[in-house]
SEFIZA-3560 file (N, C-alpha, C; in Angstrom, 3 decimals):
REM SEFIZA-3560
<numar><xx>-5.216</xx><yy>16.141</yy><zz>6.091</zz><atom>N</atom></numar>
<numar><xx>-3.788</xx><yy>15.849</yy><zz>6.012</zz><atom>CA</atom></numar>
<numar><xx>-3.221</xx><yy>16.516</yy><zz>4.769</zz><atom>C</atom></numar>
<numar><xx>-2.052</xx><yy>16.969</yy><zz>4.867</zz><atom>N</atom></numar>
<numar><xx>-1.067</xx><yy>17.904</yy><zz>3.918</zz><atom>CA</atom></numar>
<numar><xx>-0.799</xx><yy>16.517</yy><zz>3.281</zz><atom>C</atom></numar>
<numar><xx>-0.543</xx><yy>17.101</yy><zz>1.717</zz><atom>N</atom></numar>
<numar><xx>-0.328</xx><yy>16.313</yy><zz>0.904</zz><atom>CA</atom></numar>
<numar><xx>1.324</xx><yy>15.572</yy><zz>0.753</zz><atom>C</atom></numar>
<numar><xx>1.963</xx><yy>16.791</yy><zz>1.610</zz><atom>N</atom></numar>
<numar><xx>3.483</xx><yy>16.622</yy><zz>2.109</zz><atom>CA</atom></numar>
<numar><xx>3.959</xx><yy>15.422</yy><zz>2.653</zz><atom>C</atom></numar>
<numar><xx>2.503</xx><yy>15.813</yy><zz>3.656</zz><atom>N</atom></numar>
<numar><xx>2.692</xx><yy>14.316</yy><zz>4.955</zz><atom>CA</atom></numar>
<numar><xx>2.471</xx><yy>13.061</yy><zz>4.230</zz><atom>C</atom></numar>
<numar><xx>1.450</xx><yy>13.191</yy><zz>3.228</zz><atom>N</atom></numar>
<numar><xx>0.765</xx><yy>11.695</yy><zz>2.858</zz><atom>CA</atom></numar>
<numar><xx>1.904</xx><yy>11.035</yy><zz>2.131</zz><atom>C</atom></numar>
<numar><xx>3.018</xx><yy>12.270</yy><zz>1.344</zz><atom>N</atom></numar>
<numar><xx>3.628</xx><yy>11.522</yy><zz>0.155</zz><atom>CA</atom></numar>
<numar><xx>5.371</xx><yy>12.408</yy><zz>0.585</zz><atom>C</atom></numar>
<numar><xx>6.169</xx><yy>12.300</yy><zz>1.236</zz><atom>N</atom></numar>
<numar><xx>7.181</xx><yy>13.379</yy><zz>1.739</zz><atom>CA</atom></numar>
<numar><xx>8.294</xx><yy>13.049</yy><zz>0.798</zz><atom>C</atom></numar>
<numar><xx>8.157</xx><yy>12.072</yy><zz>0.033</zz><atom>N</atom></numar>
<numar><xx>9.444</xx><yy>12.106</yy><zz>-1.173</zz><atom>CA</atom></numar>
<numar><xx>8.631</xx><yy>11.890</yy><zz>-2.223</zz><atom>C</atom></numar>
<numar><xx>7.304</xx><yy>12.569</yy><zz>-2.225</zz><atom>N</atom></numar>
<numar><xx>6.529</xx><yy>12.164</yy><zz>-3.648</zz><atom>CA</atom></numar>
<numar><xx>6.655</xx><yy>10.637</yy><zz>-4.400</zz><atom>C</atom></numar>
<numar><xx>7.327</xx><yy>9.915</yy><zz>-4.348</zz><atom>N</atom></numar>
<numar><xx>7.315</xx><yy>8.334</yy><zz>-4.694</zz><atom>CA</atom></numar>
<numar><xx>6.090</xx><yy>8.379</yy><zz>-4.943</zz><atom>C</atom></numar>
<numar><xx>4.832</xx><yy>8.373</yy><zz>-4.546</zz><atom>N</atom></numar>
<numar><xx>3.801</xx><yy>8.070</yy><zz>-5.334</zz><atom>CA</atom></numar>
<numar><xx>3.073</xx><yy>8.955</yy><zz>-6.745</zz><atom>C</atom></numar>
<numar><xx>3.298</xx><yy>9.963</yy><zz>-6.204</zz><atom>N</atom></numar>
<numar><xx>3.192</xx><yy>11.303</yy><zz>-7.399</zz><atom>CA</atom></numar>
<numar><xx>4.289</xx><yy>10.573</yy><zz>-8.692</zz><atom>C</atom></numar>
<numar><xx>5.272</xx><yy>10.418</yy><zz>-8.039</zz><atom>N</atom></numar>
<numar><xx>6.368</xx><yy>9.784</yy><zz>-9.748</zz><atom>CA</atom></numar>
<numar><xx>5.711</xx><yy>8.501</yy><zz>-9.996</zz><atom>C</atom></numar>
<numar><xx>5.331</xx><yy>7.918</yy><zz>-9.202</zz><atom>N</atom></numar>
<numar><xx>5.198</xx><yy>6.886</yy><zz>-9.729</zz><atom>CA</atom></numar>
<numar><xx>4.111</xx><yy>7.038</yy><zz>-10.840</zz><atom>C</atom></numar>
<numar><xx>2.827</xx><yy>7.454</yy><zz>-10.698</zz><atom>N</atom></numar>
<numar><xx>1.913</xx><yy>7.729</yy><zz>-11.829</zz><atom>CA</atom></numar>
<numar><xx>2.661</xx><yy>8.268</yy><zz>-12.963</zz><atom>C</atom></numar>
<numar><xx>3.757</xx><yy>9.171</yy><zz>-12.940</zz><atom>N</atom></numar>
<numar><xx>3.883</xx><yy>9.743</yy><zz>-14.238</zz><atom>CA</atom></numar>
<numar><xx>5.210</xx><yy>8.700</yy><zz>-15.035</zz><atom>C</atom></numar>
<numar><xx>5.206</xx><yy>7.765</yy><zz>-14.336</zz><atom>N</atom></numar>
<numar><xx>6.059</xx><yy>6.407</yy><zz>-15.199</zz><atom>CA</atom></numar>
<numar><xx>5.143</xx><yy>5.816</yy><zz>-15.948</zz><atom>C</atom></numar>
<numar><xx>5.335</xx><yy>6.004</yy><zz>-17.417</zz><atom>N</atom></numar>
<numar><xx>4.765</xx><yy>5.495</yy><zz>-18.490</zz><atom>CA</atom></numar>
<numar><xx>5.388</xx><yy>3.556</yy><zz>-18.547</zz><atom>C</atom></numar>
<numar><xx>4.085</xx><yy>3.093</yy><zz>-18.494</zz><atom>N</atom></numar>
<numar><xx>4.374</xx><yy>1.532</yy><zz>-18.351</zz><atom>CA</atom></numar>
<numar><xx>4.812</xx><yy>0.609</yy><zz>-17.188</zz><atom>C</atom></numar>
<numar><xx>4.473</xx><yy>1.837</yy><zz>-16.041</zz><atom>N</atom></numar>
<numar><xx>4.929</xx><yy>1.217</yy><zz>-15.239</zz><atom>CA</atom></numar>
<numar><xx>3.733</xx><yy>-0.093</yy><zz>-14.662</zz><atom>C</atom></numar>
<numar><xx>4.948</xx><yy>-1.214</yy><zz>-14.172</zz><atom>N</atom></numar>
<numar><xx>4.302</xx><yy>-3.005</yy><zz>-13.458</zz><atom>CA</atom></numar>
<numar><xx>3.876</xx><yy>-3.000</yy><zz>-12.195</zz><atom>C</atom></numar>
<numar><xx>2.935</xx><yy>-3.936</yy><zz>-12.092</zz><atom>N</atom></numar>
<numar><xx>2.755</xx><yy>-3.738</yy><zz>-10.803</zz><atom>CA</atom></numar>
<numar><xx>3.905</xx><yy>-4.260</yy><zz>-9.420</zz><atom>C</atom></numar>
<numar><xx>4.736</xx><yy>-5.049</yy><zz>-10.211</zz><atom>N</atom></numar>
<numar><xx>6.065</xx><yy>-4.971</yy><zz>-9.149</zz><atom>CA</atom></numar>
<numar><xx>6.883</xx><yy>-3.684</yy><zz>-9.013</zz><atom>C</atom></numar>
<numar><xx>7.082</xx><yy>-2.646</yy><zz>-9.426</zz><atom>N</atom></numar>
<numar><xx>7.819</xx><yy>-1.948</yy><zz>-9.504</zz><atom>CA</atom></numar>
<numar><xx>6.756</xx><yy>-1.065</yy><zz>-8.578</zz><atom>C</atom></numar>
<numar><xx>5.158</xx><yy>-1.041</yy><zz>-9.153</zz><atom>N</atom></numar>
<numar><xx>4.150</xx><yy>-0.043</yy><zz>-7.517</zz><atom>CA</atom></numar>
<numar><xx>4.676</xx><yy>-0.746</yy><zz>-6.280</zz><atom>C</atom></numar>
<numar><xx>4.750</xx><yy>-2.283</yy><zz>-6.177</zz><atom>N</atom></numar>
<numar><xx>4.747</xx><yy>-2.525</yy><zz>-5.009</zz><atom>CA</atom></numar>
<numar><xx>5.921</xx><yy>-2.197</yy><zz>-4.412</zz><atom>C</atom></numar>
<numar><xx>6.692</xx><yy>-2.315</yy><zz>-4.747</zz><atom>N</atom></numar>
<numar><xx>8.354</xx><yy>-1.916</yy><zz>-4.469</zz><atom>CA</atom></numar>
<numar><xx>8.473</xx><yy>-0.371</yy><zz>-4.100</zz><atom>C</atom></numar>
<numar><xx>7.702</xx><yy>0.223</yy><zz>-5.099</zz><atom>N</atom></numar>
<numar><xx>7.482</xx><yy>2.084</yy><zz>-4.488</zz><atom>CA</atom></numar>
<numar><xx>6.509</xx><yy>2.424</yy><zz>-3.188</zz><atom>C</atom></numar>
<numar><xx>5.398</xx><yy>1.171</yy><zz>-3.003</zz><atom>N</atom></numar>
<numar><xx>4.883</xx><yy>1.526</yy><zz>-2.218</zz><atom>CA</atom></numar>
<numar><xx>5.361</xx><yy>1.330</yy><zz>-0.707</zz><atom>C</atom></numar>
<numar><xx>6.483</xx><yy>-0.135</yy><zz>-0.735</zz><atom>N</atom></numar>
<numar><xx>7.276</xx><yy>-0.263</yy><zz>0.246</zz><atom>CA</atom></numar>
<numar><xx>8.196</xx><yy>0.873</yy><zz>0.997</zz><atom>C</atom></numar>
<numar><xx>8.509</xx><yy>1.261</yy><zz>-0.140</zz><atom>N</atom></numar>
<numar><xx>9.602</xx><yy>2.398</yy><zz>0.525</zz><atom>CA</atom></numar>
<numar><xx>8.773</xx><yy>3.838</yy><zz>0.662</zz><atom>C</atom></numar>
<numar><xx>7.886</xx><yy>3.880</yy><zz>0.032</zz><atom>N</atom></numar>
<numar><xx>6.515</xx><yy>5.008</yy><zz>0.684</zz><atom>CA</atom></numar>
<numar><xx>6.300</xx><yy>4.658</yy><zz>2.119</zz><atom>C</atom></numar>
<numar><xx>6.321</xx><yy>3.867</yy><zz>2.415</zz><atom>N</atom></numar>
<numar><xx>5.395</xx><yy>3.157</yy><zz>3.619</zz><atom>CA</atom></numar>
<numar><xx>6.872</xx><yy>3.452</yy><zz>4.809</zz><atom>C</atom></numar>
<numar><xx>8.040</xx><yy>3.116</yy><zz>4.144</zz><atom>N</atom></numar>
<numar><xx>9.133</xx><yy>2.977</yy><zz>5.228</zz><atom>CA</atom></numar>
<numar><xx>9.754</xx><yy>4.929</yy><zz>5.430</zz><atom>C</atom></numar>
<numar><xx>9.449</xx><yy>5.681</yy><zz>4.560</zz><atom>N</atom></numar>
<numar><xx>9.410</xx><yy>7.230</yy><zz>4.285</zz><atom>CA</atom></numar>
<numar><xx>8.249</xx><yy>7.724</yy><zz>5.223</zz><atom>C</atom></numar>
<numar><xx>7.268</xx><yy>7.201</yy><zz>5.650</zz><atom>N</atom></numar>
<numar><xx>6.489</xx><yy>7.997</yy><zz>6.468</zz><atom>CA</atom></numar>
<numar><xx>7.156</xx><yy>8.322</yy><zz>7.883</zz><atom>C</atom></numar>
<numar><xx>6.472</xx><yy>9.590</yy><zz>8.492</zz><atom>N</atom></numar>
<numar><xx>7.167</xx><yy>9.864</yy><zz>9.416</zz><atom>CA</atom></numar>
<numar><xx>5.922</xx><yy>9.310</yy><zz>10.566</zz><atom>C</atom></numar>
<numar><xx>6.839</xx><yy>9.259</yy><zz>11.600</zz><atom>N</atom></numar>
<numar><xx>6.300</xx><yy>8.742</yy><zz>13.122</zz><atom>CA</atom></numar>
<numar><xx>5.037</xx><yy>9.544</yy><zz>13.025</zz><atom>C</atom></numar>
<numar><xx>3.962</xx><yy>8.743</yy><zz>13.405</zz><atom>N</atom></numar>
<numar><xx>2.943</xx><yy>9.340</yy><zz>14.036</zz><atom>CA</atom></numar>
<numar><xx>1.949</xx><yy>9.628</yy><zz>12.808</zz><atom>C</atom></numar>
<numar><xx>2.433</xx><yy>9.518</yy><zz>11.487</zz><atom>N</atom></numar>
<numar><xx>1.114</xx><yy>10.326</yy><zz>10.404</zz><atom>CA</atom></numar>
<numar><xx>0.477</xx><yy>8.642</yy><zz>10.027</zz><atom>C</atom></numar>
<numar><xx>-0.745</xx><yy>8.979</yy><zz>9.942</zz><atom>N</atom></numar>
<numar><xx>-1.829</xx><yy>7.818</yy><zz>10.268</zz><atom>CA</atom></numar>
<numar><xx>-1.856</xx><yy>7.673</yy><zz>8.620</zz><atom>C</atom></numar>
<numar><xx>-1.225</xx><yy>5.596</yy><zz>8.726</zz><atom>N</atom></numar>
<numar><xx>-1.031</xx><yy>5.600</yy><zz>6.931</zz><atom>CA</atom></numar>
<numar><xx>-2.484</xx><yy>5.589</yy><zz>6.337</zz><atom>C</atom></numar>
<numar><xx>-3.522</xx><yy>4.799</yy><zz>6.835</zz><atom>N</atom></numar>
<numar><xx>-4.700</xx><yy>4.822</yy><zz>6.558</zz><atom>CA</atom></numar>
<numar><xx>-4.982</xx><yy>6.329</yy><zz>5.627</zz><atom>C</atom></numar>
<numar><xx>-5.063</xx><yy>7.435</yy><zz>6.548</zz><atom>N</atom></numar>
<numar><xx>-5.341</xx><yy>9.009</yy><zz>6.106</zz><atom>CA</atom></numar>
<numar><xx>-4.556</xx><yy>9.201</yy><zz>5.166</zz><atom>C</atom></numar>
<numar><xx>-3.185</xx><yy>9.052</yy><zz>5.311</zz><atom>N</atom></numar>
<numar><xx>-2.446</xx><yy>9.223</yy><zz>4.126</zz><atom>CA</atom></numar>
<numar><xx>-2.827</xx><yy>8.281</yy><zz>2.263</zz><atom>C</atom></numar>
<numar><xx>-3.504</xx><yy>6.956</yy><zz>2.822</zz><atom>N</atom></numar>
<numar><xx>-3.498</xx><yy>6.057</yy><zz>1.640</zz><atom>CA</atom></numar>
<numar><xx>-5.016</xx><yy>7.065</yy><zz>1.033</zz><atom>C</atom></numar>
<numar><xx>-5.715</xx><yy>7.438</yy><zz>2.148</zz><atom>N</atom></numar>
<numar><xx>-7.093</xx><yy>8.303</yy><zz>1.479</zz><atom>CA</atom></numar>
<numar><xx>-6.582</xx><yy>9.405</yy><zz>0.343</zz><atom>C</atom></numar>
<numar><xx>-5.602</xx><yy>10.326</yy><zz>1.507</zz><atom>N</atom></numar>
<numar><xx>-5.631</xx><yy>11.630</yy><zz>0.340</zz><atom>CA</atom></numar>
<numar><xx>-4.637</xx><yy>11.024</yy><zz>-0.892</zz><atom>C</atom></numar>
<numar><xx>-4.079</xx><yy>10.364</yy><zz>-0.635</zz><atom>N</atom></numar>
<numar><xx>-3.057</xx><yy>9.918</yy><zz>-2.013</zz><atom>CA</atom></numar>
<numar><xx>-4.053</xx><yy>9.144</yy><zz>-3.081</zz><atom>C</atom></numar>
<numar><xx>-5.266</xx><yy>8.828</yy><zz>-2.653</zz><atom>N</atom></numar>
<numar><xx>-6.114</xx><yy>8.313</yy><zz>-3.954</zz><atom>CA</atom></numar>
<numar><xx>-7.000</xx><yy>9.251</yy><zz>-4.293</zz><atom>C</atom></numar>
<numar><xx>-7.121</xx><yy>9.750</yy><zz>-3.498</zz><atom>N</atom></numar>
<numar><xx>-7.821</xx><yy>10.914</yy><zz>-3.995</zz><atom>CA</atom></numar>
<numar><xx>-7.638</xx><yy>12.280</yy><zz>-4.822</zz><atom>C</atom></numar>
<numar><xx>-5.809</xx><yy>12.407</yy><zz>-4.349</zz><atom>N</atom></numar>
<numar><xx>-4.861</xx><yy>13.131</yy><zz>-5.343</zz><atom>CA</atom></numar>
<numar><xx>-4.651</xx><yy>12.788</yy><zz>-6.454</zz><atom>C</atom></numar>
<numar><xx>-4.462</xx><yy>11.518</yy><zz>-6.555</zz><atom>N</atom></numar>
<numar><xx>-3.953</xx><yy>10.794</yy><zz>-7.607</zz><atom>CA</atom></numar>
<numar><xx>-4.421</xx><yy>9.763</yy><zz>-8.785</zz><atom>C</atom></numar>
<numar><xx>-5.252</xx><yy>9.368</yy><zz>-7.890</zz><atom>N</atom></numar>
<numar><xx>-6.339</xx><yy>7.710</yy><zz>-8.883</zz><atom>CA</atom></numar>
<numar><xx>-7.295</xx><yy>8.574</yy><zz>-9.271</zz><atom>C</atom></numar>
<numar><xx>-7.734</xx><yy>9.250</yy><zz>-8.784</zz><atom>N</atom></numar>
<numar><xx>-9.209</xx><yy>9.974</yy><zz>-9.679</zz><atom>CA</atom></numar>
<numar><xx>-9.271</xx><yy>10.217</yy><zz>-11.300</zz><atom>C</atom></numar>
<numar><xx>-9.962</xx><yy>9.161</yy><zz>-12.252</zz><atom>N</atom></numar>
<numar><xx>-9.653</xx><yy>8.858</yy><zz>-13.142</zz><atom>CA</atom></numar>
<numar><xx>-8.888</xx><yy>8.170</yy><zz>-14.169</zz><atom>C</atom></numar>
<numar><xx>-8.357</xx><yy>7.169</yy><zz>-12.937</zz><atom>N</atom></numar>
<numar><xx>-7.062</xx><yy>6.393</yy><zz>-13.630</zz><atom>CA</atom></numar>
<numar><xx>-7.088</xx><yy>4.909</yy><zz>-12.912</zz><atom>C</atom></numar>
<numar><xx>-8.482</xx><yy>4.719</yy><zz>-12.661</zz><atom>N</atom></numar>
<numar><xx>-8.549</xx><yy>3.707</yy><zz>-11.867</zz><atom>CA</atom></numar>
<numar><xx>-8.105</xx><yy>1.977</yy><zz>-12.026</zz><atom>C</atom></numar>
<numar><xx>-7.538</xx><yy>2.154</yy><zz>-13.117</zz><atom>N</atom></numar>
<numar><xx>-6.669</xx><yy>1.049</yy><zz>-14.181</zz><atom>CA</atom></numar>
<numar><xx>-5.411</xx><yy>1.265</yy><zz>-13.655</zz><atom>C</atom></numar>
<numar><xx>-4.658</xx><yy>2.040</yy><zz>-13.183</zz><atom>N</atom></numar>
<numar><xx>-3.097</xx><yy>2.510</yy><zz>-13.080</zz><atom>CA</atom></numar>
<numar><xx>-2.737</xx><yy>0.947</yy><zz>-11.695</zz><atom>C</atom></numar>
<numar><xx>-1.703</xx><yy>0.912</yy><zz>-12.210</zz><atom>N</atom></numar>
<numar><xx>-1.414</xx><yy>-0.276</yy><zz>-11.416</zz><atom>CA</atom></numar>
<numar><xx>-1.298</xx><yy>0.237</yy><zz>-9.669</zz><atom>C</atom></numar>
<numar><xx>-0.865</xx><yy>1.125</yy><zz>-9.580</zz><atom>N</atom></numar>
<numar><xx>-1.119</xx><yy>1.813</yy><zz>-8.287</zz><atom>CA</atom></numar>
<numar><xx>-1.778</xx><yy>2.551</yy><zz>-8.018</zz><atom>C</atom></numar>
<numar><xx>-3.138</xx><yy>2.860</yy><zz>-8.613</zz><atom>N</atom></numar>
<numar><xx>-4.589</xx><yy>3.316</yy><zz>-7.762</zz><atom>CA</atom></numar>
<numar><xx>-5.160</xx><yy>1.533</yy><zz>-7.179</zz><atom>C</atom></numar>
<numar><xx>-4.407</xx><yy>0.561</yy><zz>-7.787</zz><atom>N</atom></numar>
<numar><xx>-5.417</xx><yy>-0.862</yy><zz>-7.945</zz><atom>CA</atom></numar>
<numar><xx>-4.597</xx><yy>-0.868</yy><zz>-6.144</zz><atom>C</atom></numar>
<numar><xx>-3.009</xx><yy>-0.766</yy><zz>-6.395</zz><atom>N</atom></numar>
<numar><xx>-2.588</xx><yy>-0.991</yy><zz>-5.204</zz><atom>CA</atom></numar>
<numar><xx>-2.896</xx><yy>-0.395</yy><zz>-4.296</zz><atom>C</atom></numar>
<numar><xx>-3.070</xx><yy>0.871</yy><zz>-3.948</zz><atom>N</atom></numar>
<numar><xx>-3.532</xx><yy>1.624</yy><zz>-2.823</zz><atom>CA</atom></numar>
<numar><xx>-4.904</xx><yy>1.619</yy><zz>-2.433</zz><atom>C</atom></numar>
<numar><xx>-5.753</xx><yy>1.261</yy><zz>-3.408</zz><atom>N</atom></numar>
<numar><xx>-6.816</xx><yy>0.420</yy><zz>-2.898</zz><atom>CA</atom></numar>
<numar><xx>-6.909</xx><yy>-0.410</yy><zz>-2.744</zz><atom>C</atom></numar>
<numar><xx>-6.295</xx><yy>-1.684</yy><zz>-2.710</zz><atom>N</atom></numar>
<numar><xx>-5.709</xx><yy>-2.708</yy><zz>-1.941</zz><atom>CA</atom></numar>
<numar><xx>-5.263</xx><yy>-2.726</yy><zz>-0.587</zz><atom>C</atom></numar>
<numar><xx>-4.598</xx><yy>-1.845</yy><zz>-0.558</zz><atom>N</atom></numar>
<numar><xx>-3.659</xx><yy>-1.385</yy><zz>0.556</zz><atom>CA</atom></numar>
<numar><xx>-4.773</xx><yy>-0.669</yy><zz>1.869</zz><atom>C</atom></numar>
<numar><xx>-5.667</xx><yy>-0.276</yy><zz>1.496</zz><atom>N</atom></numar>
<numar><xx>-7.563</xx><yy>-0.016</yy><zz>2.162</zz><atom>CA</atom></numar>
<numar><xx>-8.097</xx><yy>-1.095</yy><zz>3.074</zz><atom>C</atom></numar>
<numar><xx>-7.945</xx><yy>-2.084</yy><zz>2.065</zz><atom>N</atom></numar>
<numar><xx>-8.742</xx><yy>-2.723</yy><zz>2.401</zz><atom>CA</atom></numar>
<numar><xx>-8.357</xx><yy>-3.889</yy><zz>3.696</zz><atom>C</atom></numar>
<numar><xx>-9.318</xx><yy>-4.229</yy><zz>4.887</zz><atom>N</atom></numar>
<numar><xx>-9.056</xx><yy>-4.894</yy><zz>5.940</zz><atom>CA</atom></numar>
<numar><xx>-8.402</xx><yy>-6.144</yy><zz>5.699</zz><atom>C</atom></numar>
<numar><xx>-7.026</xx><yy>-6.084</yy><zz>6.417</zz><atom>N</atom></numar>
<numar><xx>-6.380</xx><yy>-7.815</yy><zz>6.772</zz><atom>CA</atom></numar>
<numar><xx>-7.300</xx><yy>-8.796</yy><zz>7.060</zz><atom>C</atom></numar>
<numar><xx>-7.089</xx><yy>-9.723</yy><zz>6.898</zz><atom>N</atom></numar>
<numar><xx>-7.437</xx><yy>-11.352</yy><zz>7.485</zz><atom>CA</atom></numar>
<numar><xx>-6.980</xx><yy>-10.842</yy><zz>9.253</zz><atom>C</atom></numar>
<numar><xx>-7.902</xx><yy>-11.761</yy><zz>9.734</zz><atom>N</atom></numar>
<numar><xx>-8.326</xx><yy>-11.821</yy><zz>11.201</zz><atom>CA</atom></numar>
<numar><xx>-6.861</xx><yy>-12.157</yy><zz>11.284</zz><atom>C</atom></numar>
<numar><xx>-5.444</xx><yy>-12.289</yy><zz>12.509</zz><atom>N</atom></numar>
<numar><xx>-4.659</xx><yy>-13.568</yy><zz>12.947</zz><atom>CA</atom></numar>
<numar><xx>-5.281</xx><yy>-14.612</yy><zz>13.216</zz><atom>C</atom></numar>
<numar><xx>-4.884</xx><yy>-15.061</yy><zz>13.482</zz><atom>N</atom></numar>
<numar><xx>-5.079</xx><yy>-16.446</yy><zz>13.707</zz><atom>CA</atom></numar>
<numar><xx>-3.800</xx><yy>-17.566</yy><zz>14.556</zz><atom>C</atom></numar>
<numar><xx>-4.218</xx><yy>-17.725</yy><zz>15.185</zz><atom>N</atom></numar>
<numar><xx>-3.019</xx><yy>-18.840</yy><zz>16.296</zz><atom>CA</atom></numar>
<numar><xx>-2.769</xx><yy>-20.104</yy><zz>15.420</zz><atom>C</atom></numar>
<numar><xx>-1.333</xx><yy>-20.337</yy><zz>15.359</zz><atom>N</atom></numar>
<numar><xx>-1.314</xx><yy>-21.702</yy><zz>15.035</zz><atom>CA</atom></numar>
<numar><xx>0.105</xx><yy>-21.730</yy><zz>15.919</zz><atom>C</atom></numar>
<numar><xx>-0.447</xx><yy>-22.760</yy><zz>16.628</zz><atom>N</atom></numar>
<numar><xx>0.677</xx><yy>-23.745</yy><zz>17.549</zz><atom>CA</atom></numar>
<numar><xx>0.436</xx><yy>-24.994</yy><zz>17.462</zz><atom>C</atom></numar>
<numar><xx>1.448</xx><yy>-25.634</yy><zz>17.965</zz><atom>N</atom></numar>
<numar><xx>1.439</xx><yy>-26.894</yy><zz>18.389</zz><atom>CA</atom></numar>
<numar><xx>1.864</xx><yy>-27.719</yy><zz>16.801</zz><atom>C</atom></numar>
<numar><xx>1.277</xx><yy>-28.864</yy><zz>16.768</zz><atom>N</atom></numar>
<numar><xx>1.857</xx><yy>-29.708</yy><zz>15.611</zz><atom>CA</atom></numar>
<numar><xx>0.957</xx><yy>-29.188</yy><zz>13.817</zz><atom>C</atom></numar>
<numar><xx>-0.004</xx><yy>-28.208</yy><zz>14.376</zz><atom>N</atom></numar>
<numar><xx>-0.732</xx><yy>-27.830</yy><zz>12.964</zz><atom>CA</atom></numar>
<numar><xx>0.638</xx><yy>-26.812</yy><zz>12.575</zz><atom>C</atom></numar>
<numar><xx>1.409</xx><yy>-26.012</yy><zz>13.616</zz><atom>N</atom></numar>
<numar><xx>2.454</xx><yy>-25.059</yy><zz>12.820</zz><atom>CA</atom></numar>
<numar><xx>3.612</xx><yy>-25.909</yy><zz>12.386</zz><atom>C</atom></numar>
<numar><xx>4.049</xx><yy>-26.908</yy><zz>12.764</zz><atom>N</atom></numar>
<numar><xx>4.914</xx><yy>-27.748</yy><zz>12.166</zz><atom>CA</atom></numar>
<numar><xx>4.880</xx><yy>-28.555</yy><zz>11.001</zz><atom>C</atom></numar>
<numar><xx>3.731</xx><yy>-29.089</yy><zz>10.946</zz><atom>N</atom></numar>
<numar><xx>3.560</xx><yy>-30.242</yy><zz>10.161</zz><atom>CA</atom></numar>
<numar><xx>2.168</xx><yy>-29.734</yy><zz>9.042</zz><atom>C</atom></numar>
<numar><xx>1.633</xx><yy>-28.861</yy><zz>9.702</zz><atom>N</atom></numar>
<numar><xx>0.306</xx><yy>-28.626</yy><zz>8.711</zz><atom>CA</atom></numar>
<numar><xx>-1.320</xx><yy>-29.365</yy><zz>9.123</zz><atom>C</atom></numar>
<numar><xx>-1.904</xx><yy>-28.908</yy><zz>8.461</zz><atom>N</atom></numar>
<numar><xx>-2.799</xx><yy>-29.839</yy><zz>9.643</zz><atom>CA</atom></numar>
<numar><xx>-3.687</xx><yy>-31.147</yy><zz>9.257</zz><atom>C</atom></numar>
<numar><xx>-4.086</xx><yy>-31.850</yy><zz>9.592</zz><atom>N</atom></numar>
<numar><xx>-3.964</xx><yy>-33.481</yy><zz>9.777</zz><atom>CA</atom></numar>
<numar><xx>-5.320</xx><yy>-33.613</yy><zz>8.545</zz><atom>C</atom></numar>
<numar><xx>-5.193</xx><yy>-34.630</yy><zz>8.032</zz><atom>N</atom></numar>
<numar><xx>-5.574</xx><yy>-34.944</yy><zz>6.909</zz><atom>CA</atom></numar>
<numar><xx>-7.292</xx><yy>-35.175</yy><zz>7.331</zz><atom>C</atom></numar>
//
């Protein structure tokens, strides 16, 4: 994958070169990274080459921590109906 595709308004490239930057302000860049991708480019591939462009050696930066975060597998779903989604579930 072109480095174009992974990052098409660079938002993550700036973001490393913000001195001091929080980790609310990665997550907030990474949102609108995520809403900037175009149809069809596989974010997975994209979250690879962007750590690999970018975190190599900086593995402290609040957004190498996030995009390897961002890797790693969701929680299963899980169903909740009935009175456990209303009320919570029984003592």
């Amino acid at each position: 994958m072109d480095l174009t595709d992974a990052d098409p308004k660079g938002l993550i490239r700036e973001a490393y070169n913000i001195a001091g930057i929080g980790d609310a302000e990665c997550r907030s860049i990474l949102i609108d990274w995520a809403l900037s991708l175009r149809a069809g480019v596989d974010q997975t591939e994209a979250l690879r080459v962007l750590l690999v462009r970018h975190a190599e050696g900086r593995p402290d930066h609040p957004m190498s921590r996030l995009l390897t975060a961002a890797l790693a597998p969701g929680a299963a779903p899980r169903r909740r109906g009935g009175r456990a989604a209303r009320v919570g579930p029984a003592p």
